[in-house]
C-alpha positions in Angstrom: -11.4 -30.5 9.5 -11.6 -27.3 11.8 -11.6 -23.8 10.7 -8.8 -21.2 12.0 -9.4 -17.6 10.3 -6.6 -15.0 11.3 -9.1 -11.8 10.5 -12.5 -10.6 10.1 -13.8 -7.2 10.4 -17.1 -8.4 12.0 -16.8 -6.1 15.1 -16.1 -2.9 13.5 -19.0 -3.3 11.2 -21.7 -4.4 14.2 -20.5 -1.3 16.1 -21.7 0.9 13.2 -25.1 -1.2 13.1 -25.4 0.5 17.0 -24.0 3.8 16.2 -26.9 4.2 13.5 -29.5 3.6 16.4 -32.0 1.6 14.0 -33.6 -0.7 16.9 -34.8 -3.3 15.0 -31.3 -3.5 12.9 -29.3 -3.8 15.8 -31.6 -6.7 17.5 -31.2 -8.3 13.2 -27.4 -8.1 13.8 -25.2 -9.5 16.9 -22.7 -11.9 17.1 -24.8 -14.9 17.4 -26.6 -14.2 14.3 -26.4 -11.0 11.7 -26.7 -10.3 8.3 -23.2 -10.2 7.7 -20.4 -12.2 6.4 -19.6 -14.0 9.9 -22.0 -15.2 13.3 -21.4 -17.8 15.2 -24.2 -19.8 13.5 -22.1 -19.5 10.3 -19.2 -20.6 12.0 -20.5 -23.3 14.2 -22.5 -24.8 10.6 -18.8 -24.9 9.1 -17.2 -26.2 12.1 -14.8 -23.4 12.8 -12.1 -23.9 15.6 -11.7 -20.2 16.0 -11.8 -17.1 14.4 -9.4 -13.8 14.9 -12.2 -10.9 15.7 -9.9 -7.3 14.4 -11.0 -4.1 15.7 -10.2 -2.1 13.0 -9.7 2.0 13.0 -9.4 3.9 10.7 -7.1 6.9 11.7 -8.3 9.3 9.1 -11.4 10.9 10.9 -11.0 9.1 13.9 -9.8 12.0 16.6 -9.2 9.5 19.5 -8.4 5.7 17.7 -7.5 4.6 21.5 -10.9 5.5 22.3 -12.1 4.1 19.2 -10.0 0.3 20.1 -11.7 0.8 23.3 -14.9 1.2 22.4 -15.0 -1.8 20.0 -12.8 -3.6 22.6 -16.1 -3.5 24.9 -19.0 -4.6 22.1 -15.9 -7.6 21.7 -16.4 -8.5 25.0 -19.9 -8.1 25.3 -21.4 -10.2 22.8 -18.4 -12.9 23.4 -19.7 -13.2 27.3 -23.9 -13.6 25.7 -22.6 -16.3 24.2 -20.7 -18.9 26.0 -22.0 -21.5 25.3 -20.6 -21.4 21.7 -17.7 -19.6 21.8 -14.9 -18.5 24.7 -12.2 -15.9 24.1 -8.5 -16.8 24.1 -5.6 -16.0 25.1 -3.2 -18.7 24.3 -3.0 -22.1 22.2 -3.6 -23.6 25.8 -6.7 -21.7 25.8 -7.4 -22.8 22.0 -7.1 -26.3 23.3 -9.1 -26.4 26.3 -12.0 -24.7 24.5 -12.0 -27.3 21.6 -11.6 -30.1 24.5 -15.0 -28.4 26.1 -16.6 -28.4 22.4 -16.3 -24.6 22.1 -15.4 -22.2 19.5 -12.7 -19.9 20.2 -12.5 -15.6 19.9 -8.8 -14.0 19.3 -8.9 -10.2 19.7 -6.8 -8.8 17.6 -6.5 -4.9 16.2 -5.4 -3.5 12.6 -4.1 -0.5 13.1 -1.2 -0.2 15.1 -1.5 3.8 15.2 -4.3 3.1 17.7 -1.2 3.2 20.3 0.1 6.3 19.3 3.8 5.0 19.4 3.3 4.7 22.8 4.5 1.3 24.2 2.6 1.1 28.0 -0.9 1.4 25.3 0.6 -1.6 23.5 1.2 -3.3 27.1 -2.7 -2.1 28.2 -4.1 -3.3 25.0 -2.3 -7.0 25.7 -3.6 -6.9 29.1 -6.6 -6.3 27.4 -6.2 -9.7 25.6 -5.3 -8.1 22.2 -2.7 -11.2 20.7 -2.0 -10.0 17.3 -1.3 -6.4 15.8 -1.4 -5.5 12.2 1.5 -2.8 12.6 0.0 -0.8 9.6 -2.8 0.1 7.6 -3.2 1.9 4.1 -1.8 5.3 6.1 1.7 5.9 7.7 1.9 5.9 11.7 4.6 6.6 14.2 5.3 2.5 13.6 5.9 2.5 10.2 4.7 2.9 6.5 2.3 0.9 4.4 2.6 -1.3 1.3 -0.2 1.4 -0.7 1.7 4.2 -2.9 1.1 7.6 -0.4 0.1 11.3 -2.0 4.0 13.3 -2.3 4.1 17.0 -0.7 1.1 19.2 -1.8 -0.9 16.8 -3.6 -4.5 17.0 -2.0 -5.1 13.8 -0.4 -8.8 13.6 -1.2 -8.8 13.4 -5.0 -5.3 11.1 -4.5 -5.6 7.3 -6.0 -2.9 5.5 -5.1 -1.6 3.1 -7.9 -2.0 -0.4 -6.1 0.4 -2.3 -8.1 3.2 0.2 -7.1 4.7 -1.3 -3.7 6.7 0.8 -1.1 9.9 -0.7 -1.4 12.0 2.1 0.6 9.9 3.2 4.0 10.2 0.7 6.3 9.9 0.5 10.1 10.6 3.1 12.3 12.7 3.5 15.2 9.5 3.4 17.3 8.3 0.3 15.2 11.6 -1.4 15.6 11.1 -1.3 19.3 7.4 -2.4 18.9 8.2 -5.6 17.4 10.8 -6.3 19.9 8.5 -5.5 22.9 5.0 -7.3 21.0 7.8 -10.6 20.9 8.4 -9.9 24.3 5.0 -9.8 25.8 3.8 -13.0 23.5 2.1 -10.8 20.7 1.6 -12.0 17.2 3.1 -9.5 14.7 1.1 -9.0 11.7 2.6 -7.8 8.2 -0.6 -7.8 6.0 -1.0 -4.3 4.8 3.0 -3.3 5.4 5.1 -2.1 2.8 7.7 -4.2 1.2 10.3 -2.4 3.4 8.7 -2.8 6.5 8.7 -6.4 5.9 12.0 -6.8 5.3 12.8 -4.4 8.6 10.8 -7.0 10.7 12.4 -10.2 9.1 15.4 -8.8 10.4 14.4 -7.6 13.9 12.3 -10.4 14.6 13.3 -13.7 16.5 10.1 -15.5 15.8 7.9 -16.3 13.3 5.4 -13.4 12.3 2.2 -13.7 9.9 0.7 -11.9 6.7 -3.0 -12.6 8.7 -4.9 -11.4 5.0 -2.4 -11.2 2.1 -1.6 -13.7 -1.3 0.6 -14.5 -3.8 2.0 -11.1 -6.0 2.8 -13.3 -8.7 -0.7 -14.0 -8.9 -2.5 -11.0 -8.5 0.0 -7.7 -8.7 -1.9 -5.7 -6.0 0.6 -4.5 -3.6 -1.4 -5.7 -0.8 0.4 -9.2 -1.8 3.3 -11.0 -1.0 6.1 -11.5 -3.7 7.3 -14.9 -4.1 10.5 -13.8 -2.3 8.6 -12.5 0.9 6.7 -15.5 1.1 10.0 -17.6 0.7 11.4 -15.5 3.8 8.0 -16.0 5.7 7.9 -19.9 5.3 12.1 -19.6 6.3 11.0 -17.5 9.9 8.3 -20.0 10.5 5.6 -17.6 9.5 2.1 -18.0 7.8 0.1 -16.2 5.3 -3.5 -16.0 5.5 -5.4 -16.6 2.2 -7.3 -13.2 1.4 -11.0 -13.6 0.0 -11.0 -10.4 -1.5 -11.8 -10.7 -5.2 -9.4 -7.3 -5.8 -7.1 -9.6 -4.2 -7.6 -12.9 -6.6 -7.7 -11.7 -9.9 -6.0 -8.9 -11.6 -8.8 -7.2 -13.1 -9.6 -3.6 -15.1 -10.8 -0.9 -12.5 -14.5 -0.8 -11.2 -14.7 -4.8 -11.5 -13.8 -5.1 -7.8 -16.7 -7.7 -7.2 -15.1 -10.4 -9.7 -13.5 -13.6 -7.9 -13.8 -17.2 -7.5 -12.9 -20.0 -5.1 -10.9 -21.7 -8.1 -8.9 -17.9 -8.3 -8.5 -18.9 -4.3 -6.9 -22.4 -4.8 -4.7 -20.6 -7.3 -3.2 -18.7 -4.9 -3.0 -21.6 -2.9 -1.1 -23.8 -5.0 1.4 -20.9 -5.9 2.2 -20.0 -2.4 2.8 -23.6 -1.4 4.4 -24.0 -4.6 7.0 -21.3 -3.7 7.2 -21.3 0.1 6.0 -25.1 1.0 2.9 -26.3 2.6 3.4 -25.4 6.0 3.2 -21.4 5.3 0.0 -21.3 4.5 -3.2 -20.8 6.7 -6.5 -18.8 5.9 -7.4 -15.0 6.4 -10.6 -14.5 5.0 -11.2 -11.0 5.1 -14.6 -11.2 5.7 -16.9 -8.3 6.8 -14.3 -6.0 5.6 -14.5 -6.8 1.7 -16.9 -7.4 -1.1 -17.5 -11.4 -1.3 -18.7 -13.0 -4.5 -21.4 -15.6 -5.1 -19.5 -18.7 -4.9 -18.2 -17.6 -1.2 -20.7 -15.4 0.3 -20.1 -15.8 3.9 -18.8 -18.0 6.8 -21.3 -21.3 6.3 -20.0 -21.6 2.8 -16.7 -22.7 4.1 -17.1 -26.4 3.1 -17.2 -25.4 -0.7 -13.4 -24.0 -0.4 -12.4 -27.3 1.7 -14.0 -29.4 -1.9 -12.2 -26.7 -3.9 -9.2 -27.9 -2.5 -9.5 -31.3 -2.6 -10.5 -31.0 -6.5 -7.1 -29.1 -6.9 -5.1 -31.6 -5.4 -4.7 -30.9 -2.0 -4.5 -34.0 0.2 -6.3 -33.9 3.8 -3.1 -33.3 5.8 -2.1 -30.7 3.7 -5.9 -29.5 3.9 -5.6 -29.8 7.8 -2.3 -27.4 7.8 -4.3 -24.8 5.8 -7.5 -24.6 7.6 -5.9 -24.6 11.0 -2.5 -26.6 11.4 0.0 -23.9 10.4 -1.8 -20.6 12.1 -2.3 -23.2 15.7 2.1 -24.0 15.2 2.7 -20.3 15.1 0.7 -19.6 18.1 1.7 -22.2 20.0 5.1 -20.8 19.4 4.7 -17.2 20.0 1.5 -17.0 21.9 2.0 -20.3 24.3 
């Protein structure tokens, strides 16, 4: 069984291994092997087929996020070129194909953030020809695209000492005008739309505007676990109806609903769980992985990419047969961009 996981944070947090300047951490941490969550020795020890790589901004701070994509779009291609002979990028399920054919890996560029384009649609275009195939349209703050799923700080509170209440969900901002057009033009160009960190809204606005399917690349089951980061049984209903696929998100916040300031609790069972209610609810073929890793805390029982196998016998154990196992780990996420990405 091969591995396809639709997002990982692992080039945002090597480019801030460099940007500290330590020498002897930044020859400890490349692609090919770090001390993080995901290498390509992890991945080729679980037998991944490929892996999404996001380049993740965060617009708060950040005073240029195109030159921030940039910038992380380069180290991307960088360490992808040192190391052909494990892993090529691609740009289509062709591409996906004809790199498994030459026993290859394969790299998906992806970014999560869509504010990095400024509501500007020839960035969107520049960033495709840049081989960016998927786009999460939001993250936890608003952009000229749309609004996200977290509860936002109301006219004069100080947005500093704000906590948002994450079982809250936006239910009433939704796309903009602007984002409309950018789901219209992304299905145009052959660009995944991504919904994971989208308010409720917003999902709804791109069920309606979109012609084909979309993913959730990191989000479960609501029902489950009440963080608003998750889909409700009736969003992951509409996602399985569009075609679409959810990726199954490691973090334990994620998993379990827990008191505050137990962020690190979690379990592969609580990851089956989710699982079996999403199938449950939205049938087997919505469901794919999207791990989250090197942008969360990971417990013991799944502390990085080589431990992979131990969520394939979690499975099993819960019931799932090996063709359903098959559309989890890669089948589903590989029928969506064979669709959409061709």
């Amino acid at each position: 069984m091969r591995i396809a996981d639709m997002h990982c944070d692992t080039i945002s947090e090597l480019l801030e291994i460099r940007r500290k300047g330590d020498p002897e951490e930044i020859r400890e941490n490349t692609l090919r092997h770090n001390k993080l969550h995901i290498d390509l020795e992890k991945m080729k020890k679980a037998g991944y087929l490929f892996q999404n790589f996001a380049l993740f901004v965060h617009l708060r701070g950040c005073e240029n996020p195109l030159e921030e994509v940039l910038e992380l779009a380069d180290l991307y291609y960088e360490e992808i070129g040192k190391n052909s002979d494990l892993i090529l990028p691609a740009f289509s399920y062709t591409d996906i194909e004809n790199n498994r054919a030459a026993g290859k890996m394969s790299s998906v560029l992806t970014i999560e953030e869509g504010g990095v384009c400024k509501g500007n649609p020839a960035f969107l275009r520049v960033l495709y020809r840049l081989g960016v195939r998927m786009l999460t349209l939001t993250w936890n703050y608003p952009n000229e695209l749309g609004w996200p799923n977290l509860e936002q700080p109301g006219q004069g509170v100080d947005r500093e000492s704000f906590r948002p209440d994450f079982r809250k969900a936006n239910t009433t901002q939704g796309l903009t005008e602007t984002g409309i057009a950018f789901v219209e033009e992304m299905e145009r160009l052959g660009m995944i739309v991504d919904v994971s960190h989208l308010s409720d809204a917003g999902f709804m606005d791109v069920l309606r505007v979109s012609k084909k399917p979309f993913v959730a690349s990191h989000s479960n089951a609501r029902s489950v676990c009440g963080w608003v980061r998750n889909l409700t049984d009736d969003m992951i209903r509409l996602l399985a109806e569009k075609g679409g696929v959810t990726g199954l998100n490691f973090c334990p916040a994620f998993l379990t609903d827990v008191p505050d300031g137990e962020a690190t609790y979690g379990s592969i069972d609580a990851i089956v769980e989710h699982a079996k209610h999403i199938v449950k609810v939205g049938g087997i073929d919505c469901l794919g992985l999207g791990t989250d890793f090197d942008g969360i805390k990971t417990h013991d029982e799944l502390p990085d990419a080589s431990c992979m196998p131990l969520l394939v016998n979690a499975f099993e154990k819960g019931g799932f047969r090996a063709s359903e196992m098959d559309k989890i780990l890669s089948g589903n996420v590989l029928r969506v961009y064979k669709e959409v990405l061709g």
